[in-house]
C-alpha beads as a LAMMPS data file, in Angstrom:
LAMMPS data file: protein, C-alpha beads

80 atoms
79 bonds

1 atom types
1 bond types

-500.0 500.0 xlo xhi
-500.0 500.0 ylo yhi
-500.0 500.0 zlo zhi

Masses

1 110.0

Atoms # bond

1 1 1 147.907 -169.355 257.527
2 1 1 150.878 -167.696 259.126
3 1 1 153.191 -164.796 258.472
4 1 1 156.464 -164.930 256.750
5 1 1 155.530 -168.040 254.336
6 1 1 157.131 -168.926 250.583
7 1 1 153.507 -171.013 248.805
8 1 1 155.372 -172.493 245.627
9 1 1 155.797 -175.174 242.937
10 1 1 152.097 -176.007 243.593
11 1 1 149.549 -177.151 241.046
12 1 1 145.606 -176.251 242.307
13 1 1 143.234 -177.881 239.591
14 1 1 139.140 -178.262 240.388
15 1 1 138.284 -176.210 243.302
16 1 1 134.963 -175.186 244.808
17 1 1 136.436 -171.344 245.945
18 1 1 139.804 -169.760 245.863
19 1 1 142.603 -172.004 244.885
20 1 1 145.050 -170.218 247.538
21 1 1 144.301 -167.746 249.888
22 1 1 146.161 -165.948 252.603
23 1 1 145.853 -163.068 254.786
24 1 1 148.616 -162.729 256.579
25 1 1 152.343 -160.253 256.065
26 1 1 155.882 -161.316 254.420
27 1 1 153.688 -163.937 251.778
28 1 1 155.535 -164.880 248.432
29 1 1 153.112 -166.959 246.149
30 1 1 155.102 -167.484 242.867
31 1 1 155.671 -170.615 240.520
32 1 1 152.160 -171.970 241.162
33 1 1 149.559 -172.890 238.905
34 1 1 145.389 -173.181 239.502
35 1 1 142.855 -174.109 237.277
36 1 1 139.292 -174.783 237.049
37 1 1 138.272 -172.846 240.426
38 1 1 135.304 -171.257 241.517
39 1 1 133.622 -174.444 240.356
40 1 1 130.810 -174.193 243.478
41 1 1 131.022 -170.552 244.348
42 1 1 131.288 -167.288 242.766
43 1 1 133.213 -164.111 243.773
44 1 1 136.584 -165.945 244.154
45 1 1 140.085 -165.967 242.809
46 1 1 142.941 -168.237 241.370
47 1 1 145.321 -166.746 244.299
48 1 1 142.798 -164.685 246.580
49 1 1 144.690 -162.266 248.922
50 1 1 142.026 -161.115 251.938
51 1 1 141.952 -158.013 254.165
52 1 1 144.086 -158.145 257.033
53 1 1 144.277 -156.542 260.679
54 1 1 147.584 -155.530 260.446
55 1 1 148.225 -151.910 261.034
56 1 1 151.988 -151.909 259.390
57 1 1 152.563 -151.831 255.802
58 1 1 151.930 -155.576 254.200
59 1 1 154.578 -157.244 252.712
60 1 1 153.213 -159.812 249.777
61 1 1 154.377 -161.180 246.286
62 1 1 152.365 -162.678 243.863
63 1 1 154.556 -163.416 240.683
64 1 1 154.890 -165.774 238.084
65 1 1 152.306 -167.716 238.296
66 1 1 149.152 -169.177 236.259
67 1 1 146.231 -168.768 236.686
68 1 1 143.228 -170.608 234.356
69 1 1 139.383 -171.433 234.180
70 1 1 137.744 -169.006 236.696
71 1 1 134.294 -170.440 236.344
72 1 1 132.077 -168.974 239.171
73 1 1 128.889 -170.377 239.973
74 1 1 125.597 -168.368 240.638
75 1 1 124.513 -171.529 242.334
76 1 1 126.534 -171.169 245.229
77 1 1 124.855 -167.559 246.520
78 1 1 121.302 -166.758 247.912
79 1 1 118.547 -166.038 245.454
80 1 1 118.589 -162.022 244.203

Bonds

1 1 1 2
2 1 2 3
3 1 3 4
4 1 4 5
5 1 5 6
6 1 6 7
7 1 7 8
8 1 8 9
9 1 9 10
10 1 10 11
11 1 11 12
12 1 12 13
13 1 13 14
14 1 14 15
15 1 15 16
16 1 16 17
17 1 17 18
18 1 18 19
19 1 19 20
20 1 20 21
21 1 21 22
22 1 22 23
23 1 23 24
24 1 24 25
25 1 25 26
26 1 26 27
27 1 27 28
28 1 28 29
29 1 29 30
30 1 30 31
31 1 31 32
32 1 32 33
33 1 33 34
34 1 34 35
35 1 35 36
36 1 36 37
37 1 37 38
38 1 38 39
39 1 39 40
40 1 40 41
41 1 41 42
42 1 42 43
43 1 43 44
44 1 44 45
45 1 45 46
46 1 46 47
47 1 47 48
48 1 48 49
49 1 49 50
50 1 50 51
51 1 51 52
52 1 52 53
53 1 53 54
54 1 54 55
55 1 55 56
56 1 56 57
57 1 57 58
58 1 58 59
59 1 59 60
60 1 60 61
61 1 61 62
62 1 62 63
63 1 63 64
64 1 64 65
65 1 65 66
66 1 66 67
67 1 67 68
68 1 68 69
69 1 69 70
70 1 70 71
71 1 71 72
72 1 72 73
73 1 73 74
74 1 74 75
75 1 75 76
76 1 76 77
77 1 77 78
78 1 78 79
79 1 79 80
């Protein structure tokens, strides 16, 4: 978790949540690829990007990569 960071070339497979997730300005996420996530909660993602405090325009790339499998699990929240 820090500003100005390149997340590449990695492979995410079986995950309870989000397979990658960042917050933070000047993120490039490309060339990775997640599967099967979600597997314990729901409400995820394959690349999850959050809210921020920043007051300046955000910088972030998400390209080219794959995403697979979203499951979600009802399980994993409170009852109604």
């Amino acid at each position: 978790s820090c500003d100005n960071t390149i997340i590449e070339l990695n492979t995410v497979d079986s995950c309870g949540y989000n397979g990658i997730s960042f917050t933070d300005n000047s993120i490039i996420a490309r060339k990775n690829i997640v599967q099967n996530f979600c597997l314990l909660k729901d409400d995820g993602a394959g690349i999850y990007i959050g809210a921020s405090s920043y007051t300046n325009p955000l910088t972030r790339t998400v390209n080219n990569n794959i995403i697979l499998n979203g499951k979600g699990n009802h399980d994993g929240m409170p009852a109604g």
